[in-house]
N, C-alpha and C positions, 0 to 999 in steps of 0.2 A: 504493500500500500504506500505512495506516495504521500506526503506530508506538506503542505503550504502554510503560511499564516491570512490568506485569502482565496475564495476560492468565489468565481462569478458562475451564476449558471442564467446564458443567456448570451448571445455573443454580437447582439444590434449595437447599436448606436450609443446608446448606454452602456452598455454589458463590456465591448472590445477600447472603447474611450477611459473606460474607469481602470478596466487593464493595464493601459499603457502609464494612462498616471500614477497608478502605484508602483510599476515597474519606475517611472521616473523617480518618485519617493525611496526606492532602494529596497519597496518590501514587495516578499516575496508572495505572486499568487499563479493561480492560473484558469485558466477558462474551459466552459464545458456549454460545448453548441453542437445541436445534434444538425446540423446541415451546414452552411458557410458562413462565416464569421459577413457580419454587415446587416442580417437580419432582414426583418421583411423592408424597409427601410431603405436597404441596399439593392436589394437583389430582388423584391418582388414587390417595391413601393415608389418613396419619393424621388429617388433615381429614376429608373427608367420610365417610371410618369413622365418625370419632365423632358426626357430624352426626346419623347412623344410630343409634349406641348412644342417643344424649339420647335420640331419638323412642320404642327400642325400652325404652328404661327409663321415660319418663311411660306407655308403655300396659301397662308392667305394673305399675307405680302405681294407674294407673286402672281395671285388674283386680280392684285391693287396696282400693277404696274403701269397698266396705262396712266393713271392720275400723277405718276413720279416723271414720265416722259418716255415709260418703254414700252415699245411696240412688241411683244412676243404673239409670234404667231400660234402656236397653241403651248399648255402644258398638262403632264402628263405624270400619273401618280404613280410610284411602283413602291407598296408598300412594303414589298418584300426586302428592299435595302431600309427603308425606315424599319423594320424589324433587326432587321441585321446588325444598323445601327447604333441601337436598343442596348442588345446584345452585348458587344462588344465596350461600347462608354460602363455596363457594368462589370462584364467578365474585366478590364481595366482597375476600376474600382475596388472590388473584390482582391485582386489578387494585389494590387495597392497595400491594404491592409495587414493581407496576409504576410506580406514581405517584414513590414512592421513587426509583427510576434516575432519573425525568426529571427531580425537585427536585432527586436531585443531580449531573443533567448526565452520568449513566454510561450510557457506550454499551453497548448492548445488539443483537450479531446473532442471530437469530433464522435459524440457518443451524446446519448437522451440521458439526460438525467431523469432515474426514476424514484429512489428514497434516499432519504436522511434521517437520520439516526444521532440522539445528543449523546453522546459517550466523554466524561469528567465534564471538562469544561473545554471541549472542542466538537466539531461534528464530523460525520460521518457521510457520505455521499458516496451511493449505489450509482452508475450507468446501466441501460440496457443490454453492453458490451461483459457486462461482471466488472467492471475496474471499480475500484475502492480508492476513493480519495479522501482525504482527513486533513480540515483546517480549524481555526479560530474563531474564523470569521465566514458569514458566508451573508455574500450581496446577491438575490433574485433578481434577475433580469430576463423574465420568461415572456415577455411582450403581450400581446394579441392573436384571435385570427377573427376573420367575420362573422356576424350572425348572422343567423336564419331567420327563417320567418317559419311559423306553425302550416307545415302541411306543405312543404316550398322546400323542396327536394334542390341542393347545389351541385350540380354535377359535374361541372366545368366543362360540359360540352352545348349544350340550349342555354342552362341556366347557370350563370357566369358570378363568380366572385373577382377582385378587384385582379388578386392572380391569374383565373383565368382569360380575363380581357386581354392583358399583358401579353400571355402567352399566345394569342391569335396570330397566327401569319397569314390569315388574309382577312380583309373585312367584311362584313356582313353587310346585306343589304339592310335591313333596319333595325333598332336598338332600344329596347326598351329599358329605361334606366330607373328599376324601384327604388328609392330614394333621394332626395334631393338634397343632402350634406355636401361636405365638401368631397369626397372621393366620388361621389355620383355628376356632381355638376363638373368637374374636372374631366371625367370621362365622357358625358356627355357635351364637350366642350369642344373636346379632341376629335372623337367621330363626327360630329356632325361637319367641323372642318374640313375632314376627308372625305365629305358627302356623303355618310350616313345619312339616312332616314331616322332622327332620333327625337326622343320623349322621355320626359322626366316623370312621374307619379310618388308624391309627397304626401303622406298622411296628414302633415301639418298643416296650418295655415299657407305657408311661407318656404321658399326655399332658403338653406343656408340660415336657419332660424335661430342663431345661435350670434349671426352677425346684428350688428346697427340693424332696425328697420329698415330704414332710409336706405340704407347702401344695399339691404336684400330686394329691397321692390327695383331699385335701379340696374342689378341684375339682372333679374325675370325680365327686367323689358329689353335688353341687349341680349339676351338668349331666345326669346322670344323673336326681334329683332333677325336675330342671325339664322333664322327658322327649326328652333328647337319646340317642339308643342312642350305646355305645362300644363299638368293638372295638381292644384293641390288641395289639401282638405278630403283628400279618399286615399283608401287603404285599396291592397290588391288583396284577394281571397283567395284566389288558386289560380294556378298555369297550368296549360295542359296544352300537349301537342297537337296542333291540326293540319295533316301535310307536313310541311316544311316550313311552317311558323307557329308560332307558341302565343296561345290565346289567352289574354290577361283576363280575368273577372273583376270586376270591383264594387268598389263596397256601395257604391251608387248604383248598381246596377248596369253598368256602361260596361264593352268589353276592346280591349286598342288588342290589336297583332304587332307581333314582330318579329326576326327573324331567329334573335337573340335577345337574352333577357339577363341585364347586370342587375344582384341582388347588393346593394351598397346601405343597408341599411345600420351601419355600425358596427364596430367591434367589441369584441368580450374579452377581459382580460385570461391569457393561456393561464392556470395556477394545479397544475395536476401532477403536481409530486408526491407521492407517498410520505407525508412525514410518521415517521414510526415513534409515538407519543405525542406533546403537544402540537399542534402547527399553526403556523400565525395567524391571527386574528384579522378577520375581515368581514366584508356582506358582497354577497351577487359576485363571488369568486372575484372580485379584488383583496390584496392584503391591502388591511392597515394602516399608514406608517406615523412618525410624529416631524414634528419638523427639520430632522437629523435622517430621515428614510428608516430608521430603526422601527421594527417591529416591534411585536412585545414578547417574542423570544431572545433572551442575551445572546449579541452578536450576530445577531442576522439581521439584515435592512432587505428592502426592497425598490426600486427605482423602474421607471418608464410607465408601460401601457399597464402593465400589472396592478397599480397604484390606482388605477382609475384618474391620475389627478391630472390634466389638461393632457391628456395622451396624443402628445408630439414626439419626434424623435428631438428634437433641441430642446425637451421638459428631462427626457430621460437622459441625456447625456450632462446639463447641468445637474442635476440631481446625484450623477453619479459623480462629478466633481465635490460635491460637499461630503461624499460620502467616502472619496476616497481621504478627503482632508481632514476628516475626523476617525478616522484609523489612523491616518501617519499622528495627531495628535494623540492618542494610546499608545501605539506601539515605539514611538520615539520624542512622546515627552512634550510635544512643540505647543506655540501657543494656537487656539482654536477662537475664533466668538465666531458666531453666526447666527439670528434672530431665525432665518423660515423666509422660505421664497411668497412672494408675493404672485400666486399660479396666474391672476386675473392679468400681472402686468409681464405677462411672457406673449411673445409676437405672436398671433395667427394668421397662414396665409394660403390662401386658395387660389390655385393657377388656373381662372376661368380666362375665356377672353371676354371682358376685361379683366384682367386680374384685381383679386378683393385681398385686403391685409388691413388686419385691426389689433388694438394692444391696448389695455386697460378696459374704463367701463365702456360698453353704449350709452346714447342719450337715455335709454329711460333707465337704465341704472344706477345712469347717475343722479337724476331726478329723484329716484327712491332713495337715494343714499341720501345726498344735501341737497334736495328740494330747490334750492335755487343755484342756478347754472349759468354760464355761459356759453353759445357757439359760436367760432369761427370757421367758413366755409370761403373755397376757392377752387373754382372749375378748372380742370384742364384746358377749356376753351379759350382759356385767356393767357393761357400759358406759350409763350414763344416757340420752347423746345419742341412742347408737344402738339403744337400746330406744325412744325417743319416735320417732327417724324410723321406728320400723319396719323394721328393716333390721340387723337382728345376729348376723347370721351368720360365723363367723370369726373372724380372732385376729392380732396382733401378734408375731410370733416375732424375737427379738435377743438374738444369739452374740457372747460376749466369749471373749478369751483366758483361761484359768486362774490364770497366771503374775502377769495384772496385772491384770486385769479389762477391757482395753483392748478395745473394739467393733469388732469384723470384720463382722458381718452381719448384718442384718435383712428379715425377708420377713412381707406385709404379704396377709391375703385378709380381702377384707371392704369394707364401705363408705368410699367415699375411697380407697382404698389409694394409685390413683394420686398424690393430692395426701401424704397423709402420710408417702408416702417418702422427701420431700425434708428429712423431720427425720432420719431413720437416712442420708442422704448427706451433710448437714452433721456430724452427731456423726462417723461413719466416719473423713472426710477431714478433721477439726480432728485426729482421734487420740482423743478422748475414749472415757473411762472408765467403768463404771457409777454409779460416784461422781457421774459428771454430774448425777444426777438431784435429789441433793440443794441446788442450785447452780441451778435453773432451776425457774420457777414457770408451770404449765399452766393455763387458763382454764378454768375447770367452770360447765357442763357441755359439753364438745366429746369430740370422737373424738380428738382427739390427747393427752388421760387415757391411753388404750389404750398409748401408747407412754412415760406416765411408768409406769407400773404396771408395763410388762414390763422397764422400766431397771430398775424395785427389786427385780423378782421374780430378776434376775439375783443378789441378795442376799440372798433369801429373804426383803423386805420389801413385800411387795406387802400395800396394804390392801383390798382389795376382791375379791382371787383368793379363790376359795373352795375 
């Protein structure tokens, strides 16, 4: 039996990033991933998604040429190297990584963790393989997979989870998309750019219901727009094959076809280790944790999708940064403070076109919070950069407290989003002010104007709002 003083079982984003930092700490651990280090994440998520959205946004660029000045006489899709593509940016990636463990000597099994075992004051850890490993400490990093829906069979051949989309090497003629979150409207974003026949169905009011109001209805009309059908406020009740399309039911009575059917309905967290005696505390098969990722077993934490708590891969990989800083403060003595992440002020971002990204509260939560508010708003359409790329759809939205002017929120639809939001998560979590804006100088002409113009309009000093 080999012996670590850490031992990660989970080898995502989280799980192989906490590795590396404790290897950098000088303490000893190792990893346990039953397929390839990178996690769904890597290999069967926010990588070669977006591998997908680049491709699916240069060809609707190249739709757009005439308006730039180019005359192409036809274009022509060959999804097959877009797959290939795919492929290879992650087998890249992946093996990135990999190289990483062996430069720094971190073992790596490539084996299911199946039980653990508390033996004195270290544990015990079973594979599917019989290997026996034993450490001090042991960090859960066992992520997600999809849910189902009752009676909605996933087969990854009709009826498609986010993997099996992925794995498609040719496209379907129509695509019915159950859900309307973020991994549904992304994929349904994607196809429909490649000319799919595609449809979103949302149980909810709303798609993306988790965003701003404001910035979800502004969605739906640009997907809408871009001829995505929406239906929300109905549930699907069963699919069944008819010929060579797959017949939706739904809860209104209404029945859509299609040729394929993606189930994007959310994730559950994976938590199915045998612990042999107590195992850590949770509900609805997430653990626990407190604001150290510590469970309420000594020496076990948990981190990423497993936690339930804002389940991003950059929630799990911070998370296992705190987690590995407070082992190296155990194991060698050093100084520690850390209060608990603030989950609400960690970036979220949805690769639709247009791309949506928010960080702190929305307007009505912030309204529930302290009642009186401020917004400052600024369209892309008045924005220079975003008039030359051609691409100015959308606006900068950011919520200050009343009282003091102080930043709770910002949501972002429109070109970049994803990147520009990391300016409203540093202003959020420094504490800054609308005041900030006089105090910082933005480069003209860029898209990040968009977010001094909405600081001032929180003032009513915006030069360029009209």
């Amino acid at each position: 039996m080999s012996n670590y003083q850490v031992l990660i079982i989970g080898g995502g984003p989280g799980g192989y990033e906490t590795a590396i930092r404790l290897n950098q700490y000088g303490i000893d651990c190792a990893l346990v991933e039953q397929r390839r280090v990178g996690g769904v994440c890597l290999n069967v998520g926010c990588i070669p998604t977006k591998a997908l959205v680049k491709s699916a946004e240069l060809w609707n660029e190249m739709k757009e040429a005439d308006s730039f000045g180019f005359t192409v006489p036809s274009l022509n899709l060959d999804y097959s190297k877009v797959f290939e593509r795919k492929e290879k940016i992650v087998a890249q990636l992946v093996s990135g990584v990999e190289f990483l463990f062996r430069k720094r000597k971190i073992p790596v099994f490539l084996e299911k963790a199946v039980s653990v075992a508390r033996q004195d004051n270290a544990y015990l850890l079973r594979t599917d393989a019989g290997t026996e490993l034993g450490a001090q400490y042991l960090i859960v990093a066992t992520g997600s997979e999809p849910r189902g829906l009752p009676g909605i069979q996933i087969d990854e051949q009709n009826i498609l989870s986010s993997t099996g989309v992925l794995n498609l090497q040719t496209l379907p003629r129509s695509l019915a998309v159950v859900g309307g979150g973020v991994i549904g409207c992304e994929f349904a974003s994607i196809m429909n750019s490649f000319g799919v026949q595609t449809q979103i169905i949302e149980f909810l009011p709303r798609i993306v219901a988790l965003e701003d109001e404001e910035i979800s209805r502004r969605l739906t009309m640009a997907l809408k727009k871009s001829g995505i059908a929406i239906k929300t406020g109905v549930g699907v009740q069963s699919v069944r094959q008819a010929g060579e399309e797959q017949e939706l039911l739904l809860s209104d009575g209404s029945v859509v076809t299609a040729e394929k059917v993606l189930l994007s309905v959310g994730r559950a967290p994976v938590n199915n280790l045998d612990w042999k005696g107590e195992s850590p505390a949770g509900e609805r098969g997430a653990i626990s944790i407190d604001n150290l990722m510590r469970t309420n077993l000594p020496g076990v934490y948990a981190i990423g999708d497993v936690t339930a708590k804002m389940p991003l891969a950059h929630t799990a990989s911070k998370q296992g940064m705190i987690v590995a800083e407070h082992i190296r403060s155990l194991t060698q003595n050093t100084d520690f403070h850390f209060s608990g992440l603030e989950y609400h002020n960690i970036p979220r971002c949805t690769f639709t076109f247009p791309e949506v990204a928010s960080v702190g509260l929305s307007e009505a939560e912030a309204k529930e919070k302290y009642t009186q508010i401020k917004v400052g708003k600024f369209p892309f359409s008045a924005n220079g950069k975003a008039l030359a790329m051609g691409n100015s759809f959308g606006f900068v939205k950011i919520i200050a407290r009343e009282e003091d002017s102080r930043l709770v929120g910002m949501h972002v639809i429109g070109p970049h989003a994803a990147e520009l939001i990391a300016q409203g998560s540093i202003l959020i979590s420094s504490g800054a002010t609308a005041e900030v804006a006089e105090n910082l100088i933005f480069a003209h002409p860029t898209l990040s104007e968009t977010v001094k113009e909405a600081l001032e309009d929180i003032r009513n000093l915006s030069i360029n709002k009209i």
